[in-house]
N, C-alpha and C positions, 0 to 999 in steps of 0.2 A: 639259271646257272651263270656263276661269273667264268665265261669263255675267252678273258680277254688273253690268258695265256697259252690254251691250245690255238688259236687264231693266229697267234703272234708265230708261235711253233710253222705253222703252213704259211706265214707271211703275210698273211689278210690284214689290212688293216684294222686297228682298234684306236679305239676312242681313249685310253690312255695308257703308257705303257705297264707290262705285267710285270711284277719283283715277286722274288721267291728269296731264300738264303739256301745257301749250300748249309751243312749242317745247322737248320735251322731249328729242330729239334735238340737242345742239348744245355751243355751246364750251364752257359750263361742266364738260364732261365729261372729263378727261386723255386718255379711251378715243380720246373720238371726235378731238381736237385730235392725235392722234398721226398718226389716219389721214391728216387734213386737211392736216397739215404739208406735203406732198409734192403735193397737188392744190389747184387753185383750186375753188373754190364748186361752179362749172358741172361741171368735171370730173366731181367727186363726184357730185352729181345725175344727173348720165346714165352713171354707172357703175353697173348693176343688183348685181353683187356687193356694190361697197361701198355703195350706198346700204339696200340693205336691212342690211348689218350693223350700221352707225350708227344704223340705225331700232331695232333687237334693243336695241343696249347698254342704253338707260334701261329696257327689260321686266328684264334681267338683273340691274342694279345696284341700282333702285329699288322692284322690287317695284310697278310702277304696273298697274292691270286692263285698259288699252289700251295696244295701240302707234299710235303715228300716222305715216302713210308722208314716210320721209325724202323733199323735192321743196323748190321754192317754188312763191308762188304766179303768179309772172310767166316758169315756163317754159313754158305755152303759150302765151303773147301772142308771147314771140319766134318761135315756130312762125306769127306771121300777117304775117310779113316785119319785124318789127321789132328792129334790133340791142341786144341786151344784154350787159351787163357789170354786175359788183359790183363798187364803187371805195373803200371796201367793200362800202358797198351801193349798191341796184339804180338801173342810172344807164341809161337809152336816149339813145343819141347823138341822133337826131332825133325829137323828140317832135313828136305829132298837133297839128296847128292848124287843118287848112282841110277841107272838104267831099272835095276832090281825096286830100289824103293816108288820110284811113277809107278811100275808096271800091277804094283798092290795098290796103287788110287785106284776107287771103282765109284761107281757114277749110278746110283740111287734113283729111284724113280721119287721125281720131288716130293709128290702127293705124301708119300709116305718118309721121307729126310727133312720136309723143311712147313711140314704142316701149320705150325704156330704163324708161319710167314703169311701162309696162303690164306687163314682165318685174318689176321688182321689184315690184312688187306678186305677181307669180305664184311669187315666190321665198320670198318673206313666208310666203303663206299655206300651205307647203310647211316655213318655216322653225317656222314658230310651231305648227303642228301642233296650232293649237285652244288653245293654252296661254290668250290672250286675243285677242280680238278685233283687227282692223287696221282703222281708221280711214285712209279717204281725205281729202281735203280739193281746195277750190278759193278763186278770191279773188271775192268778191262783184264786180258789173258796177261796181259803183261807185268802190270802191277798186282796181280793174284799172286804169279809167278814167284815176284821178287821178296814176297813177304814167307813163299812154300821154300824158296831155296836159302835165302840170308835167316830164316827164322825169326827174324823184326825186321820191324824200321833199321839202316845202315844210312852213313853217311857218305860211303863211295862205294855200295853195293858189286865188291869185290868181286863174292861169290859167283852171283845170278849173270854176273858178263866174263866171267872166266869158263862159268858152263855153256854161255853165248860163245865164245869165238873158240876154245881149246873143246869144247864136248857137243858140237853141235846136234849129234844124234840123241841125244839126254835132252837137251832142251825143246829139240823140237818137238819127241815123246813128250812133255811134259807141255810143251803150250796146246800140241792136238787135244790132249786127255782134259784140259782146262777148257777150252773151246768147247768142247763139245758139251761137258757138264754145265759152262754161262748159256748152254743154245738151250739148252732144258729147263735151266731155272728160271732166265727171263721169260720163255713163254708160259713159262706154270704163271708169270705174274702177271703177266697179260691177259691170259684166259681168267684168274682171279678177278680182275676187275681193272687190273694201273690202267691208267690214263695212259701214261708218257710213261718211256723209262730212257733213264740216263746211266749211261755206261763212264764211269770215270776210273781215268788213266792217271793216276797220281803221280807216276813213277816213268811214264813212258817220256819225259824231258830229262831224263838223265843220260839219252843215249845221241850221240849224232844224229841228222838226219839223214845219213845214209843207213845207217845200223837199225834207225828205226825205218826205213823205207823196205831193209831186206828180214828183218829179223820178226817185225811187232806186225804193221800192217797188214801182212798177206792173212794170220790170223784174228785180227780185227773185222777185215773185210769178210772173211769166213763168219766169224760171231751174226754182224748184221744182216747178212745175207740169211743167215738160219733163221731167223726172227722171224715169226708169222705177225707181223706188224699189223697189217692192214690200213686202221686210220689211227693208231698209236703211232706218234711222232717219238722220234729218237734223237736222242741229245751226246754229244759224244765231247768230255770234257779231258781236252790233256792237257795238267797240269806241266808248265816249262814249252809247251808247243809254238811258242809264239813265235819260231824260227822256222818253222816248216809248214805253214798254213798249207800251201799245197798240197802238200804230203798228205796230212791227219786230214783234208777236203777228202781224198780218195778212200776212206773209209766207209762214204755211204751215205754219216748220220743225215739226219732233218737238221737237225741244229749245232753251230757246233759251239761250242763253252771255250771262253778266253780268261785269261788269268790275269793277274794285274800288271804284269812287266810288257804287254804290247800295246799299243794305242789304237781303243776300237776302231776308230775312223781310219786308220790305213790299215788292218783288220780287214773292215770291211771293203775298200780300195780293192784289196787282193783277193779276195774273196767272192766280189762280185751279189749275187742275188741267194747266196746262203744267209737263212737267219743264224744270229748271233747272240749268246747271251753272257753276260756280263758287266761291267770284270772291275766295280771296285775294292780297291785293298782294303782286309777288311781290316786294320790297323786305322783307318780315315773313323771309325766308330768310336774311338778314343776320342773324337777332337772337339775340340766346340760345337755346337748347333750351327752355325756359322760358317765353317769349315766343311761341316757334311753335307750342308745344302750346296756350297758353292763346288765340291765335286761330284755330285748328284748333277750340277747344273751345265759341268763341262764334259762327263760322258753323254749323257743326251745330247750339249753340242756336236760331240763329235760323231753321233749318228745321224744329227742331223734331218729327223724328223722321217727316215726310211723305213719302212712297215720290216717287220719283220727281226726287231730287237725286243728280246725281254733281260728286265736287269736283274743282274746279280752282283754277289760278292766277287774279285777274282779268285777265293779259296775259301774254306767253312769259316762261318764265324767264329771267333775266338772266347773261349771261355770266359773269362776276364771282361768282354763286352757288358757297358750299362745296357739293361733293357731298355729302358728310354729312348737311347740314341739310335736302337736300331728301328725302334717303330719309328721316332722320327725321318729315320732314311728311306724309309715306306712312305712314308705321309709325301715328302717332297718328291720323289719320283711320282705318287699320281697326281699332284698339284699342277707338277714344274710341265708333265708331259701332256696335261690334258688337251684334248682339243676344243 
């Protein structure tokens, strides 16, 4: 088994470093947009065959040391009575506002709400046969939150911090009720079989880090602490975080995910003997072969050859990505880091 990325996860040294993509499953791929032509989003996600296949193709085409399970991260919110749809993206017809609407979320026994999830995961780790590891994942309470209360993606997520600072008792009903439903689902993915699961915070850099220190953390820290982990390593990625390293440190994860606006190397400064994964923009896949190697070649600098980095993108790859260019950013991360 290629272990160079659970390793890396515990800090063990490896012989060169491990790359995954943050949405490394997806359209940039001809593979995967062939299957997709013929199903909507949802389809695909609750079809255990084809989702785990779409999961395989970037292990197959890119040489990456993780696969990560084909899903989103708001198919189980819809399992707590809430209508979803992708318009293309994720749109809930009636989004949370009142005390009354949390108190009708109810929280399913997964086995039975998210079963497609929990086969493909058992198909995976049958599929993959140890080749690398399968990464679960979930959406942090925060950004679940702001997707249940704004009803989509927002650009100054008005809503979900006016029910923060003007309805604190609504929100807070509303991140317990979420908590406790992400302590459920991740461990249905664990007992399933993930390897690793990563919790990502898309939306938790839109708040200060005081706001996120009183408001997001205290149930973050709750989430990972419910996690029957054991030697499943945890990955805890906030998106915009790169102002409060401390802060999003006291979360718990094993690892924590950096995005492309901070610089690993004082990242890692601050952070001490936490592994780290990341964090180039994945915008640098547009650029010449040239270009991708020589920032391939200055994040590795500025880790600096310390056990305990696996690379990534700083945010999912981008649709519009050449194939080519990402495997070649594969290729030179295990080239540039070997030992």
């Amino acid at each position: 088994m290629n272990k160079r990325f659970l390793d890396a996860c515990w800090g063990k040294p490896v012989d060169r470093t491990p790359v995954w993509l943050m949405r490394q499953a997806g359209r940039y791929l001809p593979e995967y947009m062939k299957i997709r032509s013929s199903r909507t989003f949802l389809e695909l996600c609750k079809t255990p065959e084809l989702a785990a296949e779409v999961t395989l193709q970037p292990v197959d085409i890119l040489d990456v040391d993780a696969a990560i399970l084909f899903s989103d991260i708001l198919i189980p919110v819809e399992q707590m009575g809430m209508e979803l749809d992708f318009v293309p993206g994720p749109v809930f017809a009636r989004p949370i506002r009142s005390l009354a609407e949390v108190k009708k979320l109810h929280i399913p026994p997964m086995e039975e709400a998210v079963p497609f999830v929990l086969e493909t995961i058992a198909i995976l780790r049958r599929e993959l046969s140890g080749r690398v590891p399968l990464i679960g994942f979930g959406g942090a309470p925060f950004t679940l939150a702001c997707y249940m209360v704004e009803g989509k993606g927002s650009k100054d997520f008005a809503q979900i911090k006016k029910m923060m600072y003007a309805a604190p008792e609504i929100y807070s009903a509303l991140m317990e009720k979420i908590t406790d439903m992400l302590i459920e689902y991740l461990n249905a993915q664990i007992d399933a079989g993930a390897e690793a699961i990563q919790i990502f915070d898309t939306w938790g850099g839109i708040l200060s880090p005081s706001d996120y220190e009183k408001s997001v953390l205290p149930y973050t820290v709750r989430l990972m602490k419910g996690l029957r982990r054991g030697k499943t390593p945890l990955i805890h990625f906030v998106k915009g975080g790169g102002t409060m390293l401390e802060t999003v440190k006291k979360g718990g994860a094993d690892v924590m995910g950096l995005d492309w606006h901070v610089s690993l190397g004082s990242a890692r400064e601050t952070l001490q003997e936490t592994v780290v994964q990341g964090n180039l923009d994945p915008t640098v896949l547009f650029a010449p072969h040239a270009t991708i190697e020589a920032e391939v070649a200055r994040i590795l600098a500025e880790n600096a050859g310390r056990p305990g980095h696996i690379f990534n993108l700083g945010h999912g790859i981008l649709p519009a990505t050449p194939p080519e260019n990402a495997r070649f950013m594969v290729e030179c991360v295990h080239r540039l880091s070997q030992k």
